[in-house]
C-alpha positions in Angstrom: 0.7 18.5 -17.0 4.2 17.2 -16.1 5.6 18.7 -12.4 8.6 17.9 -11.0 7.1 17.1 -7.3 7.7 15.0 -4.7 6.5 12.3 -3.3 4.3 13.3 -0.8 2.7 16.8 -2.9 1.7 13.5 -5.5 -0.1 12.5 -2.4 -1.3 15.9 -1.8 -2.0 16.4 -5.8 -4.1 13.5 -5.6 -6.4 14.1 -2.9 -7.1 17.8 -3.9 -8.3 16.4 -7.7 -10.3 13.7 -5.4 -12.4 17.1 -4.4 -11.7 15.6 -0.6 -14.3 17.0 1.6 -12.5 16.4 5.0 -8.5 15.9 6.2 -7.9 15.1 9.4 -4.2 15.9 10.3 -1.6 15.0 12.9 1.9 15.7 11.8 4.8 13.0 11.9 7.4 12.5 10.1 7.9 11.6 7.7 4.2 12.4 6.5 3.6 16.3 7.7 4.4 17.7 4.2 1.4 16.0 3.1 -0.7 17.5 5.5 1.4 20.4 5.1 0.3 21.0 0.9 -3.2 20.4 1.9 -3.4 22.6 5.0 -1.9 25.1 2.2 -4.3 24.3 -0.1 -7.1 24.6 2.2 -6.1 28.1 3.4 -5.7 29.5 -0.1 -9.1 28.4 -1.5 -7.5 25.8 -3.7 -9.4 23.0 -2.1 -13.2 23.5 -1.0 -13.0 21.5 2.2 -12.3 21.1 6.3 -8.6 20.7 7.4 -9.5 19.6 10.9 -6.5 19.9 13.3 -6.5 17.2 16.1 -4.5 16.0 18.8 -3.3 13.2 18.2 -3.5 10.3 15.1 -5.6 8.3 17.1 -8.6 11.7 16.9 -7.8 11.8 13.3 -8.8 8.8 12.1 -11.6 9.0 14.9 -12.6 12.2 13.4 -13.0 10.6 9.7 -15.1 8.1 11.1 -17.4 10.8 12.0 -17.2 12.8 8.6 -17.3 9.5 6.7 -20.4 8.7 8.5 -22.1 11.3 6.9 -20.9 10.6 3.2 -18.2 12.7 2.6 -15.0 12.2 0.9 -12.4 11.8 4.1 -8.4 11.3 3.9 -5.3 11.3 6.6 -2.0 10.5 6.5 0.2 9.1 9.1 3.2 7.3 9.7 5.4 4.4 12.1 3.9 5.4 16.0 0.9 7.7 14.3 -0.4 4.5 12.7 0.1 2.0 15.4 -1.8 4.7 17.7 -4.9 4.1 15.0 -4.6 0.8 15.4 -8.1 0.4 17.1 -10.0 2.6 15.1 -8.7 1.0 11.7 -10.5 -1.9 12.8 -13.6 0.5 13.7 -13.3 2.4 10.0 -13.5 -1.0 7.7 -16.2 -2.4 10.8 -18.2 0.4 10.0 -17.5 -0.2 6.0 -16.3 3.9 5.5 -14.1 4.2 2.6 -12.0 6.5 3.8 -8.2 6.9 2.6 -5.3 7.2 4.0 -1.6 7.8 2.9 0.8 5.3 4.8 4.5 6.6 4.9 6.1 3.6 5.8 8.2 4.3 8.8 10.5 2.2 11.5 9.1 1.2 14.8 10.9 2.4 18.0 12.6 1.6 19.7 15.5 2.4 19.0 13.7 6.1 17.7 14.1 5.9 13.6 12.4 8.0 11.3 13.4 6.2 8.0 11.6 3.5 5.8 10.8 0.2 7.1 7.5 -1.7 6.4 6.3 -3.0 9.5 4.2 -0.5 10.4 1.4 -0.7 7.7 1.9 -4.8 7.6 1.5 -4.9 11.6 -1.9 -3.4 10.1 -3.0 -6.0 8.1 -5.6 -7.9 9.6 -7.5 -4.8 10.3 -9.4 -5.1 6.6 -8.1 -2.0 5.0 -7.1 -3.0 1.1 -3.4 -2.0 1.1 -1.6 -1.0 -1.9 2.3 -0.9 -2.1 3.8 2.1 -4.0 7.1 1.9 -6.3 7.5 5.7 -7.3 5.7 9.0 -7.6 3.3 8.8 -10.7 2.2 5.2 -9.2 1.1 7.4 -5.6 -0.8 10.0 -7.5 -2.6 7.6 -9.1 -3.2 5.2 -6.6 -4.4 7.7 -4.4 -7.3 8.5 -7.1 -8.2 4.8 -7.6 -7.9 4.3 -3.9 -10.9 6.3 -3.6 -13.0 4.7 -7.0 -12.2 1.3 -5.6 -12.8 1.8 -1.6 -16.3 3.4 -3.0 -17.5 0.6 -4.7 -16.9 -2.0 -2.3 -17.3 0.5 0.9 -13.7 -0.8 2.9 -10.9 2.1 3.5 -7.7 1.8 1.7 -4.2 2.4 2.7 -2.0 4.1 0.2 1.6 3.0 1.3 4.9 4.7 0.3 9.0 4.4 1.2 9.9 6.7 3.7 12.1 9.7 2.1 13.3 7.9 -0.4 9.8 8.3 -2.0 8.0 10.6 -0.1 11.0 13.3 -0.1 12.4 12.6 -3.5 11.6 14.7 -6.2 10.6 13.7 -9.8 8.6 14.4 -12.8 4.8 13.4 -12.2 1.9 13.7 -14.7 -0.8 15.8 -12.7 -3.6 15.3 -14.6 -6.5 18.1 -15.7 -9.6 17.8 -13.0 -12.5 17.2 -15.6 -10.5 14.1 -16.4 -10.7 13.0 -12.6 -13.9 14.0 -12.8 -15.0 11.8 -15.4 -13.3 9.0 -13.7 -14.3 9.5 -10.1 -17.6 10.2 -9.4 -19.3 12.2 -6.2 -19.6 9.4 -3.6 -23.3 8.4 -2.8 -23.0 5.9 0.2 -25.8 3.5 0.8 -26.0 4.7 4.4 -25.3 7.7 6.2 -26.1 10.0 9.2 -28.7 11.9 8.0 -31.1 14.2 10.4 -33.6 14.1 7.9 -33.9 10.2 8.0 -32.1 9.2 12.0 -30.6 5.8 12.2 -28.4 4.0 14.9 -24.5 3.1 13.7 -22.2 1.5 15.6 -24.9 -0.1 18.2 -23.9 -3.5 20.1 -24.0 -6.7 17.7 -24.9 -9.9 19.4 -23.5 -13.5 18.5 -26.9 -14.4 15.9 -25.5 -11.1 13.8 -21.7 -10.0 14.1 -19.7 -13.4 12.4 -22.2 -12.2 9.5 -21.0 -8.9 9.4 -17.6 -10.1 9.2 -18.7 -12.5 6.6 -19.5 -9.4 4.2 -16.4 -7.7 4.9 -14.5 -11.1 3.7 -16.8 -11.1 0.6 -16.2 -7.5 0.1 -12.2 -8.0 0.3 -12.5 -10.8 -2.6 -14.9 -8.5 -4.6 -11.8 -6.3 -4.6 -9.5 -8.7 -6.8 -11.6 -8.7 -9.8 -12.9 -4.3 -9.3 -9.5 -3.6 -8.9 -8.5 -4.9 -12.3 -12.2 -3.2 -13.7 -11.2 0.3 -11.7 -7.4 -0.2 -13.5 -9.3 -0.7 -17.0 -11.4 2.1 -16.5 -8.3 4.5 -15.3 -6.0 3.5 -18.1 -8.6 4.1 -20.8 -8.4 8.0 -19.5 -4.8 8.0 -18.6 -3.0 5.4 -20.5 -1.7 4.4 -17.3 -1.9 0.8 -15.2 0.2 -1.1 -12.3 -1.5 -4.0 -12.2 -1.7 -6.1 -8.2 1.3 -7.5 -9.7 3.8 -6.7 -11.9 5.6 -9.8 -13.7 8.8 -8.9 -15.5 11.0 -11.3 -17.1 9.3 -14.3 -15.4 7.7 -16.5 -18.6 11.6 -18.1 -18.8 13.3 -17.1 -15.3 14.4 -20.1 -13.2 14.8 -17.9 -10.5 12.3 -14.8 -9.5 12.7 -11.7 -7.3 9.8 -10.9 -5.0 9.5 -6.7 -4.3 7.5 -4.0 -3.1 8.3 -0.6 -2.7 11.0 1.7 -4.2 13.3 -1.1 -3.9 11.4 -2.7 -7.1 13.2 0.0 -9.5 16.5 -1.2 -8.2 15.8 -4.5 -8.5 15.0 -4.0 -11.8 18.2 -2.7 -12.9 19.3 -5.5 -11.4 17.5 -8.0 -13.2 18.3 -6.1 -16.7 21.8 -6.6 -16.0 22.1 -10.6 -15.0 19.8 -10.8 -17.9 22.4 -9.5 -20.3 24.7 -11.6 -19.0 22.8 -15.0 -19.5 21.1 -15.3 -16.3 17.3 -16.5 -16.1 16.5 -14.5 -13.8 12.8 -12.5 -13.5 11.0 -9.7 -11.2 7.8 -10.1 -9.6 6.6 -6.3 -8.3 3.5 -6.4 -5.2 1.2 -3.8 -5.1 -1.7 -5.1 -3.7 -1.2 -6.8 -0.5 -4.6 -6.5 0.8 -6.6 -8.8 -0.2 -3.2 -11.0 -1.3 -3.5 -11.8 -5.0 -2.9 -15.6 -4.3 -4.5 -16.5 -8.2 -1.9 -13.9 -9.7 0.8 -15.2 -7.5 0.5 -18.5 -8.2 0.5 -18.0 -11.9 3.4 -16.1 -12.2 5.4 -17.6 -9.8 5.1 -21.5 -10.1 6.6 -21.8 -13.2 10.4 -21.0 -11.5 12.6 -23.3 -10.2 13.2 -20.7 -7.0 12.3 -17.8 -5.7 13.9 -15.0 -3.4 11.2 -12.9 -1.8 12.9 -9.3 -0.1 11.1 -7.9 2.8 11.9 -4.9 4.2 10.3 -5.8 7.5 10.2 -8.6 10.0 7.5 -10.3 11.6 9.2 -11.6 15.5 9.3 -15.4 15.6 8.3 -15.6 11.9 9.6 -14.1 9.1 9.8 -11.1 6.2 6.1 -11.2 6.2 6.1 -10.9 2.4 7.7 -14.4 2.4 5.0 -15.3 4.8 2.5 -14.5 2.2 3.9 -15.7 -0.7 4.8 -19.1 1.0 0.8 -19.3 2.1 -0.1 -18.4 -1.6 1.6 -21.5 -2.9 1.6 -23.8 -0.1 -1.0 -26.0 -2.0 0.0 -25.9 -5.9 1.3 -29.3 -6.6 4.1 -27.9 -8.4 6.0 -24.5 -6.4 9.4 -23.4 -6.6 11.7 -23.4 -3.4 11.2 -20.2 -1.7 13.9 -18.0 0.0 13.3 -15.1 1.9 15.1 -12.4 2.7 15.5 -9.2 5.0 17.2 -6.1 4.3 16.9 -2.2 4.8 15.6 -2.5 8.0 15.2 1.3 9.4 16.2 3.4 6.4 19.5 1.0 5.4 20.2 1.4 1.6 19.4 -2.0 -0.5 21.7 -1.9 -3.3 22.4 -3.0 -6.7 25.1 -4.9 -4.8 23.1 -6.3 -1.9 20.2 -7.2 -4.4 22.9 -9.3 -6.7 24.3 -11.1 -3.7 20.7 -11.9 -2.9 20.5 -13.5 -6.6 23.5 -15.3 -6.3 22.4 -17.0 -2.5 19.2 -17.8 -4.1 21.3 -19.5 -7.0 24.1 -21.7 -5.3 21.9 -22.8 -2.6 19.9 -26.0 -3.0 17.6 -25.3 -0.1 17.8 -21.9 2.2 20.5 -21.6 5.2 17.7 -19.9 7.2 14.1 -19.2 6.8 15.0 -15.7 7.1 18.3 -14.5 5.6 19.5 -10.9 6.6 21.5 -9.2 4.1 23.7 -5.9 4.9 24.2 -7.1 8.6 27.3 -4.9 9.7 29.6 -6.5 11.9 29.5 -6.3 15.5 
């Protein structure tokens, strides 16, 4: 059934056809309407499960590690300050191996105090091993939220759902909420290998010494690689009931493009109009969409990319003494193909500033009439001071 919803009620959509047993909720903007539909939802019998109210982000995601514990279905949202208050306990949630998920709207660091879209905050979270998928528009959320949980099941690791600030999470569109027998057929009650049980009592969380925790760590790796090939088998499965996929990557244009643009986000469906048009006007030019930055896609990359003469990767975030940590990535990704196209990166929209179709051309057109970059990082939209 088509709804004309916004972003963060696809969230919200999502999570009640998940059959969620447990949200945890602190409210920040620009994530409370998310908690705000499933608070709703939970007080009007819609949903059969706990809204616990906490006080603060950091006793949400603490709480979930308790329900999760005991093998039921747990989700949260947070954003910007909310998520960097988590910090510790993301690494205690994917420690522990409790696929629980949350929604991520991506929101500026302060200071100076923003409340608009800017990626740092979930890719400051990286290395905490939470599988991290990048959202390009409503219909992509719902569904991601739904295979968030199929795929964080099977390999028990959380997974961060991550959306634009406002531009996605407050924008409005038409969204295919699906029936709940077809959910149903797709995800299945989860049935974790371990859990707190008073009927059979175990220890969790208990000091590891040095013979045991590099292994543990190990597994985690191991179950962050087994995610590249399920997450392709969880896509299968999903489009056979929805004639729906995103792929971890998105190529578009790039079997003949000399040059290639590098997005994630909402900025993608600019960028696309964007390529269309240099297209039609003899330019080589192709799109390559992220979605899943964790675990990086390095195989796809590489095929998709090293056949270009350059690419121009746009971050919407900044890593201090680095780079756009997209172009980070990418760089890594190809650093040892014998054969790799120049690589520009660039940095825009920093805080909620609008990337255009104007910014986004001038970005082409650097990335053209440049041999080699002017700057590792080039900011684009800079206002003069």
């Amino acid at each position: 059934m088509k709804r004309v919803v916004e972003g963060s009620q696809a969230v919200a959509e999502a999570v009640r056809l998940a059959r969620v047993n447990v949200i945890s909720a602190y409210p920040i903007t620009p994530q409370t309407h998310i908690v705000e539909f499933l608070s709703e939802y939970c007080a009007n019998g819609t949903m059969n499960a706990r809204f616990l109210r906490v006080e603060s982000e950091h006793s949400a995601l603490a709480a979930l590690i308790g329900t999760a514990s005991t093998g039921v279905r747990s989700f949260t949202a947070t954003s910007g300050q909310g998520l960097a208050l988590m910090h510790e306990l993301l690494h205690w949630a994917s420690g522990a191996r409790l696929p629980i998920v949350m929604a991520e709207v991506n929101r500026a660091l302060a200071p100076g105090w923003n409340i608009w879209i800017d990626q740092t905050d979930s890719l400051a979270q990286r290395d905490t091993g939470w599988i991290q998928m990048y959202c390009e528009h409503g219909q992509e959320v719902l569904d991601s939220v739904i295979q968030a949980y199929r795929l964080g099941e099977l390999v028990s690791l959380p997974v961060m759902v991550v959306l634009d600030a406002f531009y996605l999470s407050h924008t409005y569109e038409p969204v295919d909420i699906p029936e709940q027998e077809l959910v149903d057929r797709f995800l299945p009650p989860y049935k974790p290998m371990f859990q707190l049980d008073t009927e059979d009592p175990c220890a969790f969380g208990s000091l590891v010494t040095p013979n045991a925790y590099m292994e543990m760590r190990h597994n985690i790796a191991m179950a962050m690689e087994e995610v590249l090939s399920l997450f392709q088998d969880v896509e299968n499965e999903f489009e056979a009931i929805f004639d729906r996929r995103y792929g971890a990557i998105e190529p578009v244009g790039c079997d003949d493009a000399e040059i290639i643009l590098v997005t994630s986000g909402t900025v993608t469906s600019t960028c696309r109009q964007v390529v269309d048009d240099l297209r039609s006007r003899g330019e080589k030019v192709g799109l390559l969409k992220v979605k899943l930055f964790r675990p990086f896609p390095v195989d796809l990359i590489r095929q998709n990319l090293t056949s270009a003469k350059k690419i121009a990767v746009i971050d919407r975030n900044f890593s201090f003494g680095a780079s756009g940590i997209f172009a980070q990535e990418i760089r890594a990704a190809l650093c040892n193909t014998p054969e790799r196209p120049l690589s520009f990166g660039y940095v825009v929209g920093l805080g909620g500033r609008d990337v255009t179709e104007d910014v986004l051309e001038d970005i082409y057109w650097d990335t053209k009439n440049n041999e080699v970059p002017v700057k590792e990082s080039i900011w684009m939209g800079l206002q003069e001071v």
